[in-house]
C-alpha positions in Angstrom: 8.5 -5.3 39.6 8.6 -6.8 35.8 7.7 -4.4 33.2 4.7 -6.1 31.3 5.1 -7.3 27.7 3.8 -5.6 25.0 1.1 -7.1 22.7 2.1 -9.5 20.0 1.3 -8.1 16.6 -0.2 -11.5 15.5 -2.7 -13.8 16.8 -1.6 -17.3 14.7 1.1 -18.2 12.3 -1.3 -19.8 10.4 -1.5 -18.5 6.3 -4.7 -20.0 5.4 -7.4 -18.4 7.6 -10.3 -16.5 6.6 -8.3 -12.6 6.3 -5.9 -14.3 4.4 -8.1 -16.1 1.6 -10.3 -13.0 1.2 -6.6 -11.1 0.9 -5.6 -13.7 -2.0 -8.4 -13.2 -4.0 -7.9 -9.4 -3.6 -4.8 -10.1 -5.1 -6.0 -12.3 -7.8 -8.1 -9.5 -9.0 -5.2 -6.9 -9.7 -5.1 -7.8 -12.9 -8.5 -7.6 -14.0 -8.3 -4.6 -12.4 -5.7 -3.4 -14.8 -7.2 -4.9 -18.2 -11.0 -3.4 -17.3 -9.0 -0.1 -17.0 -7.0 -0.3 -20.1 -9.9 -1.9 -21.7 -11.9 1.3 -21.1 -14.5 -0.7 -18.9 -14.2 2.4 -16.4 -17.2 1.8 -14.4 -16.3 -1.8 -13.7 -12.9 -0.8 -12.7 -14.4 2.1 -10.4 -16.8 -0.5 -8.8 -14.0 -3.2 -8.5 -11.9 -0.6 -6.7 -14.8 0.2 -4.3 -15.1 -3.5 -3.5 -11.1 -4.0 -3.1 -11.7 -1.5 -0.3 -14.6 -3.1 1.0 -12.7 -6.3 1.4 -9.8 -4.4 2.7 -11.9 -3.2 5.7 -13.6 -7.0 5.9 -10.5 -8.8 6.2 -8.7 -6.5 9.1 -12.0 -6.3 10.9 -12.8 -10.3 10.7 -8.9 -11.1 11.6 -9.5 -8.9 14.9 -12.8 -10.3 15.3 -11.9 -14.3 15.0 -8.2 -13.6 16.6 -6.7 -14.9 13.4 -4.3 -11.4 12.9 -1.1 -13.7 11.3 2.7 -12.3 9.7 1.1 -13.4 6.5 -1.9 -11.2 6.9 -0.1 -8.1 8.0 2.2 -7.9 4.7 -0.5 -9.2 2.5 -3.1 -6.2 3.1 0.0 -3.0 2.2 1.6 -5.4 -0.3 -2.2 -5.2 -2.2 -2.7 -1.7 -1.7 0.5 -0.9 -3.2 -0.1 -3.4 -6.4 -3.4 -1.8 -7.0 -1.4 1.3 -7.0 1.1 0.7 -9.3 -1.8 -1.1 -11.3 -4.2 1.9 -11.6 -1.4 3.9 -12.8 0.4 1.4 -15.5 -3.4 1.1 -16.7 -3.7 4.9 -16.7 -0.4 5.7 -18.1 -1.3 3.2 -20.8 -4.1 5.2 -21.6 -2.8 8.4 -22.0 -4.9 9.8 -18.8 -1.5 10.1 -16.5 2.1 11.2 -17.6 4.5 8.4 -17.7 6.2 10.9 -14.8 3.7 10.1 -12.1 4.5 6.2 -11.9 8.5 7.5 -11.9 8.0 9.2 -8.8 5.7 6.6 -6.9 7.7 3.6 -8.5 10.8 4.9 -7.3 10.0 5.2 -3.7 8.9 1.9 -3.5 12.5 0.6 -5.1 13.8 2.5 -2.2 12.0 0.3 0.0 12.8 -2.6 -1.0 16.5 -1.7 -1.2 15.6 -0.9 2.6 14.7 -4.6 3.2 18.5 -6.0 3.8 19.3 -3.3 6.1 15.9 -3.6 8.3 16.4 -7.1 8.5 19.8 -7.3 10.2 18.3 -4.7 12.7 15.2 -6.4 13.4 14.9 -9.4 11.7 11.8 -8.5 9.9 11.2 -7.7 6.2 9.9 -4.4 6.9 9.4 -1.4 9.4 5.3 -0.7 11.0 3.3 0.7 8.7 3.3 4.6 9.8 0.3 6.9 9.6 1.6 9.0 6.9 1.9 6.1 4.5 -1.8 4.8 5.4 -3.1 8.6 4.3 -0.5 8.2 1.3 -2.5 4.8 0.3 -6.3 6.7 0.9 -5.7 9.5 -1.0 -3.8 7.5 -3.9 -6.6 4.8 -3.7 -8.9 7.8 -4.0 -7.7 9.6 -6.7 -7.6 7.3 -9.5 -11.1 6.5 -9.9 -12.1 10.4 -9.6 -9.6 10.8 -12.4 -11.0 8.0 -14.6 -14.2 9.2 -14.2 -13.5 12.6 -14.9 -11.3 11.4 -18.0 -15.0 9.0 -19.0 -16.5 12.3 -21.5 -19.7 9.8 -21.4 -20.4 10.7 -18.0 -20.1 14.1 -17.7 -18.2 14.4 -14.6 -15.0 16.6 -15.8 -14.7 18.2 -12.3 -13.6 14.6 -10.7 -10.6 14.5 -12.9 -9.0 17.7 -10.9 -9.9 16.8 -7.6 -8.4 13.1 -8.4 -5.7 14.9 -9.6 -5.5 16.8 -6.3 -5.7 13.7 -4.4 -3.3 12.1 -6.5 -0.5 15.2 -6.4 -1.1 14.5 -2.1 -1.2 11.4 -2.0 2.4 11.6 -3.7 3.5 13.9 -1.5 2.3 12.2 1.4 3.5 8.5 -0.3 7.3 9.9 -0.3 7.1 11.9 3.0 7.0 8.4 5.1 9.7 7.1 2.4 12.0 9.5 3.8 10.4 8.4 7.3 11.7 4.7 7.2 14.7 5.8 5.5 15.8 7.9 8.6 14.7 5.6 10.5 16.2 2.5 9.0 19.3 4.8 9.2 19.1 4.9 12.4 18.5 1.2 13.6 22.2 0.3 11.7 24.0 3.3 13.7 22.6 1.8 16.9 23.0 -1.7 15.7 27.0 -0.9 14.6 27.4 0.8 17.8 26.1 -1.6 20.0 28.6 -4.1 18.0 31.3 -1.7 18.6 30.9 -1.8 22.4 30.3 -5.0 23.1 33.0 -7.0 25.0 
């Protein structure tokens, strides 16, 4: 008796579908994002954010919805979450509101990533591992500290009490952010010993 297939990841190769266009302009906006923040526009950057998440949701429930899940769409929605990121905290470093340190540590784990991409690649022949469950809490709690902070930085409204809980979200979320680093590290680690021993015993 065959053992049944598992589920492709993807629907259609096709890159311009409806997840994908709302994922571009998402994109587009990073750095307006960055110039309203820098700018000191910080209720338009707190209200852009909220609508980057909106769309977020939109596009990965309409690309379940009209079957149109593609490789395109699966990199685009992490590689926008992780520019916003690295966005909010240039902008905020910038500013004086975050030490230079906290886009050190996030920065660097995503340079480990990407020196990651060769070895996953001759292992698997994709760019990159599935997105683990540690590294979607890293991107919430990241994606919700930074507007608590710069609205608790924002002496006009009054709200000093957001800046510490955003910077307890923030001090988890890097936590969290470098805890599945390490993940596809070991992991990656251990798709090239099972790859170089399966060349070593081959006939």
């Amino acid at each position: 008796m065959s053992q049944a297939q598992p589920a492709p990841e993807w629907d259609t190769d096709k890159v311009l579908t409806v997840p994908n266009l709302i994922s571009f302009v998402r994109l587009l906006g990073v750095p307006v994002f960055g110039w309203l923040i820098i700018a000191g526009h910080d209720v338009w950057a707190v209200g852009m954010l909220a609508l980057f998440g909106a769309t977020d949701w939109l596009d990965g429930w309409l690309a379940r919805k009209l079957k149109q899940r593609s490789p395109l769409g699966i990199r685009l929605d992490p590689a926008a979450d992780r520019l916003y990121i690295l966005m909010a905290i240039i902008a905020l470093v910038v500013r004086g509101i975050l030490p230079w340190w906290m886009l050190v540590v996030l920065l660097a784990r995503d340079v480990m990533l990407l020196m990651l991409v060769p070895p996953i690649r001759r292992a698997t022949g994709k760019l990159a591992l599935p997105v683990l469950r540690t590294g979607k809490a890293a991107t919430m709690f990241l994606l919700m500290a930074f507007p608590l902070v710069l609205i608790g930085s924002a002496k006009s409204l009054g709200i000093q009490a957001a800046f510490w809980v955003g910077w307890t979200f923030a001090v988890a979320g890097a936590v969290l952010y470098w805890t599945s680093g390490i993940m596809y590290l070991r992991r990656t680690v251990e798709m090239a010993r099972e790859r170089r021993e399966a060349i070593d015993g081959s006939p």
